[in-house]
C-alpha positions, 0 to 999 in steps of 0.5 A: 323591482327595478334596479338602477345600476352605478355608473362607470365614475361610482364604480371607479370613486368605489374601487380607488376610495371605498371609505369616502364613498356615499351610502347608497353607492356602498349598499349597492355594490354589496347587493349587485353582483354585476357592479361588484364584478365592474369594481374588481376589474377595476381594482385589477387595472388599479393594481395592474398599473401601480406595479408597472415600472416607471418608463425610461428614455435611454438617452437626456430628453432635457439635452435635446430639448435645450439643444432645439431652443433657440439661444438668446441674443445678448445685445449691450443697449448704448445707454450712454448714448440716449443720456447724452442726447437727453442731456443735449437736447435738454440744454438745446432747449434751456438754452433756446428759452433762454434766448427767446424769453431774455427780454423778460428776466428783467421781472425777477429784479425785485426778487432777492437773489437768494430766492431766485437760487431756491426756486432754480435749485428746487426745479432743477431737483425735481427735474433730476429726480424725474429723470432719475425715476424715468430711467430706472423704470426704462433700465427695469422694462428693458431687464423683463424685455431681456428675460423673454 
C-alpha cells in the first residue's frame, strides 16, 4: 500500500486548528507516525512563539520617525487678489460689450422696461450663482491639495 503523506500546509492547518480540518487529514495523522511527529514539532514552535515576550524599543520610534518628515508648507493663498481680477475682467468686458453692441439696444425699445430688468436680474443671478459654485469647488481642491 502506498501512503501519500500531508503536506507541510495540512500539517500546520492540523497543528493550529484541529476542529476545522478535513476528515481525511485527521485520519491520516492518527494513522502516520511521521506526520504525527511533523504536527507536534509544530505545536512546539506554535507555543514556543506564543510565550515569547513582545520586543520593545528602548527609545519613541514615532518620535523618530515624525522628526525625518518633512513639515508642511503653510502658504496663505491671495484669494482676494484672483476675485478682484475676476471682477475687473468681467466688468472690462461687460463694459467693451457695451460699447461695441450700443448701436443696437435700440431692439429693446418695444420691450417694457419692467421686463428688460427681469431678464438682467435673472442673468446676472445666474451668473453669481455660477461663480459662487466655481469658487467653492476651487476653495475645496485647494483644501485636498493642502492635505497632501
Amino acid at each position: 500500500m502506498v501512503t501519500k503523506h500531508l503536506t507541510d500546509d495540512e500539517v500546520q492547518q492540523y497543528a493550529i486548528d484541529k476542529l476545522n480540518c478535513e476528515k481525511r487529514i485527521v485520519e491520516h495523522i492518527h494513522v502516520c507516525e511521521k506526520c504525527r511527529s511533523k504536527v507536534e514539532v509544530y505545536q512546539l514552535l506554535i507555543t514556543g512563539i506564543k510565550q515569547q515576550s513582545q520586543p520593545a524599543f528602548d527609545f519613541d520610534l514615532s518620535k523618530m520617525v515624525l522628526q525625518q518628515l518633512p513639515s508642511p508648507k503653510t502658504s496663505i493663498a491671495n484669494d482676494n487678489a484672483l476675485i478682484w481680477i475676476f471682477s475687473f475682467m468681467g466688468l472690462a468686458f461687460l463694459g467693451g460689450a457695451i460699447y461695441l453692441f450700443i448701436s443696437y439696444f435700440d431692439l429693446f425699445e418695444g420691450i417694457k422696461i419692467i421686463f428688460i430688468y427681469l431678464i438682467v436680474i435673472t442673468a446676472v443671478t445666474v451668473l453669481a450663482y455660477l461663480f459662487i459654485d466655481m469658487y467653492k469647488k476651487y476653495k475645496h481642491g485647494m483644501k485636498v491639495l493642502d492635505l497632501y
